[in-house]
C-alpha positions as CSV (number, residue, x, y, z in Angstrom):
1,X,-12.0,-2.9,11.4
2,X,-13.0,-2.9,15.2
3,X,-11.5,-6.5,15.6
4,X,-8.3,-5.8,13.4
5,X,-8.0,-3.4,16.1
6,X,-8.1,-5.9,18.5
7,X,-5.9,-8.0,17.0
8,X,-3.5,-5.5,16.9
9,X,-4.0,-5.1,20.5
10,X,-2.7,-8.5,20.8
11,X,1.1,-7.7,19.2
12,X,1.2,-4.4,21.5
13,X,0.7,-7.1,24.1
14,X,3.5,-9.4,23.0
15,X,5.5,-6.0,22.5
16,X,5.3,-6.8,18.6
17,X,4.4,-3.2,16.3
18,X,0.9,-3.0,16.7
19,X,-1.2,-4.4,13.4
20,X,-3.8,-6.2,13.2
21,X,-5.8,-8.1,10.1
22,X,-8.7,-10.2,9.4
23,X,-9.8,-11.8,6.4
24,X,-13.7,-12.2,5.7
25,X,-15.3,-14.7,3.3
26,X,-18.0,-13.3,0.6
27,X,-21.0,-13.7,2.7
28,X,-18.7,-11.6,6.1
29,X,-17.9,-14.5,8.1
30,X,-14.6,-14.4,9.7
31,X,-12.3,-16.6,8.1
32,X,-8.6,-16.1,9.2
33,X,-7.7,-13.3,11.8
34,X,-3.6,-12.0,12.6
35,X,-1.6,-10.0,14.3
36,X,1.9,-8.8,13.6
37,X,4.4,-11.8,14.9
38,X,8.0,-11.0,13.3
39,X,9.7,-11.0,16.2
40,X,8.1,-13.8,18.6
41,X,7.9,-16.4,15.2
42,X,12.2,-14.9,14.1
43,X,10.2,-14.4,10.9
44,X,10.0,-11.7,8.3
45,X,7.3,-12.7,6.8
46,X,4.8,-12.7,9.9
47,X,3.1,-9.8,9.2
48,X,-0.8,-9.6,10.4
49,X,-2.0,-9.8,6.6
50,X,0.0,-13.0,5.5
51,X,-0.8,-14.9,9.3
52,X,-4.3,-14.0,8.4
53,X,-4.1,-14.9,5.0
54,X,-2.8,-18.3,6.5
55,X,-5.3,-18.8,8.6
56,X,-8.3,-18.5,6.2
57,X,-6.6,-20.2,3.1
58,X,-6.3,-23.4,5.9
59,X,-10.1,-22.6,7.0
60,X,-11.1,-22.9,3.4
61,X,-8.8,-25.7,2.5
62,X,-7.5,-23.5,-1.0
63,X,-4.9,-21.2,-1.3
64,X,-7.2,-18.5,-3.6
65,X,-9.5,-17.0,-1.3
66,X,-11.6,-15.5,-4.6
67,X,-14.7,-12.5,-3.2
68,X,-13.0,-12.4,0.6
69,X,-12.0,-8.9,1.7
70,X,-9.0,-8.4,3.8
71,X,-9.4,-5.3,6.9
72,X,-6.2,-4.1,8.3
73,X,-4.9,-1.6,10.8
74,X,-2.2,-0.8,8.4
75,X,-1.4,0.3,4.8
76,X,-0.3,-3.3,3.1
77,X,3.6,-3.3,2.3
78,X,4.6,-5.0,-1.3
79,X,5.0,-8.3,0.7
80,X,1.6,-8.3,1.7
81,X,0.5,-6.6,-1.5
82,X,2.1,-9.6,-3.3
83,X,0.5,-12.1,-1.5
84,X,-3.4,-10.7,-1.4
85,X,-2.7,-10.3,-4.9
86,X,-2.1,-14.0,-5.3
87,X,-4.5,-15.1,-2.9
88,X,-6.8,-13.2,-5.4
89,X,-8.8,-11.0,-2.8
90,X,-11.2,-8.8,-4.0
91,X,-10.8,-6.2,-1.3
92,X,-8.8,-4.1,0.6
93,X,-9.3,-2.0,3.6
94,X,-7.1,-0.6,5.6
95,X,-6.9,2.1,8.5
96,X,-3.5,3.9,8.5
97,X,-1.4,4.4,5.5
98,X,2.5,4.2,5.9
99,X,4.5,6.5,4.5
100,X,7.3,4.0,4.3
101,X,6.7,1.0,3.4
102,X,3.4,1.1,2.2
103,X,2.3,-0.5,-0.8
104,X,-1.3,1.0,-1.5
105,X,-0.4,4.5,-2.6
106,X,2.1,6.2,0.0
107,X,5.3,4.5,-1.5
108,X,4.0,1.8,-4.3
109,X,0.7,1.4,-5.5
110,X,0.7,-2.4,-6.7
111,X,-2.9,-2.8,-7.1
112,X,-2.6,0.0,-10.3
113,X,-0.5,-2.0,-12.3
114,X,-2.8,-3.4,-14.9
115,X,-0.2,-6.1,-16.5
116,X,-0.7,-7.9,-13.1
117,X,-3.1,-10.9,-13.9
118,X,-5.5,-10.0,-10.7
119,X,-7.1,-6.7,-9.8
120,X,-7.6,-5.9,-6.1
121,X,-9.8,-3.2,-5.0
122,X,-8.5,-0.5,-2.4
123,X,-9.9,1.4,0.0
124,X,-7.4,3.3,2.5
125,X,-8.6,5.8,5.7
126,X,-11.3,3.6,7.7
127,X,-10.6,4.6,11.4
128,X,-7.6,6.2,10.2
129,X,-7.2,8.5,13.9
130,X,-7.7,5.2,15.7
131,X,-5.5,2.9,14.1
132,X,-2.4,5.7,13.7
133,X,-2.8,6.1,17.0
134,X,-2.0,2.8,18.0
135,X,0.9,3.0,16.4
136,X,2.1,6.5,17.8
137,X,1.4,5.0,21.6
138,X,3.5,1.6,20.8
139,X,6.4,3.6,19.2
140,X,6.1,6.6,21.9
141,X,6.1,4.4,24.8
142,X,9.5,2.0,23.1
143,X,11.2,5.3,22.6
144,X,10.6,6.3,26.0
145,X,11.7,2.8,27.5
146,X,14.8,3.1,25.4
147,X,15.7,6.8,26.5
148,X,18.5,7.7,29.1
C-alpha cells in the first residue's frame, strides 16, 4: 500500500484527486503501477486502477491477470469494480472507502453478486487514516484555492 501511496502522491502533484494503485503478480512482483489521470489524459476512464490494470496486462502480454492482487488508496468505483472483475484478479485491497462512489461495500458491493462468472476477494481499511487523509489535504487545500 506504501507505494500506492506514492503513486497517489504523483496525481496530488499533477493537481489530479489523489489515488494511487498497483497491481502485483502471484509471486509480489510489481507488475503495473497508476495514479489517477482523468483530467491530464480528458479521460473518464483514467482512474489509478484501470491505468494500472493497463500497465500490467501490457507487462504480461494477456488481458486476464489470474492470482495478481490489486492495492489501492481508494475504495474501487463500479468502473473499476467491472474491470478487476474481468481482468479476473483474485484480490482487492484498498485503504479508504468512498461513501460515494464506492463499489466495495459503501454504495455497491459488486464482488457479492454470485451470478457474476468471477469472484474477487475484498479487503477494505489497510492504512485507512493515511490514505483518507490524503484525500482530506487535496480537497481542503482546492477548496481553499477556490474560496473568496
Amino acid at each position: 500500500m506504501h507505494i500506492a501511496i506514492q503513486q497517489a502522491d504523483l496525481a496530488c502533484a499533477i493537481g489530479e484527486v489523489p489515488v494511487g494503485a498497483v497491481v502485483l503478480d502471484v509471486a509480489g512482483r510489481i507488475i503495473g503501477r497508476g495514479f489517477n489521470r482523468t483530467i491530464t489524459d480528458h479521460d473518464p476512464t483514467a482512474h489509478a486502477e484501470i491505468v494500472a490494470l493497463r500497465q500490467a496486462a501490457a507487462a504480461t502480454g494477456n488481458y486476464r491477470l489470474p492470482g495478481a492482487s490489486l492495492f489501492v488508496t481508494l475504495e474501487p468505483c463500479a468502473m473499476c469494480m467491472g474491470a478487476i472483475l474481468h481482468a479476473r484478479l483474485s484480490r482487492v485491497v484498498y485503504g479508504a472507502t468512498d461513501p460515494k462512489t464506492g463499489a466495495c461495500g459503501s454504495v455497491l458491493c459488486v464482488q457479492a453478486y454470485p451470478q457474476l462468472n468471477h469472484q474477487t476477494s475484498v479487503t477494505g481499511g489497510l492504512l485507512a487514516a493515511e490514505c483518507g487523509g490524503l484525500l482530506r489535504q487535496f480537497f481542503r487545500e482546492r477548496r481553499r484555492k477556490t474560496a473568496p
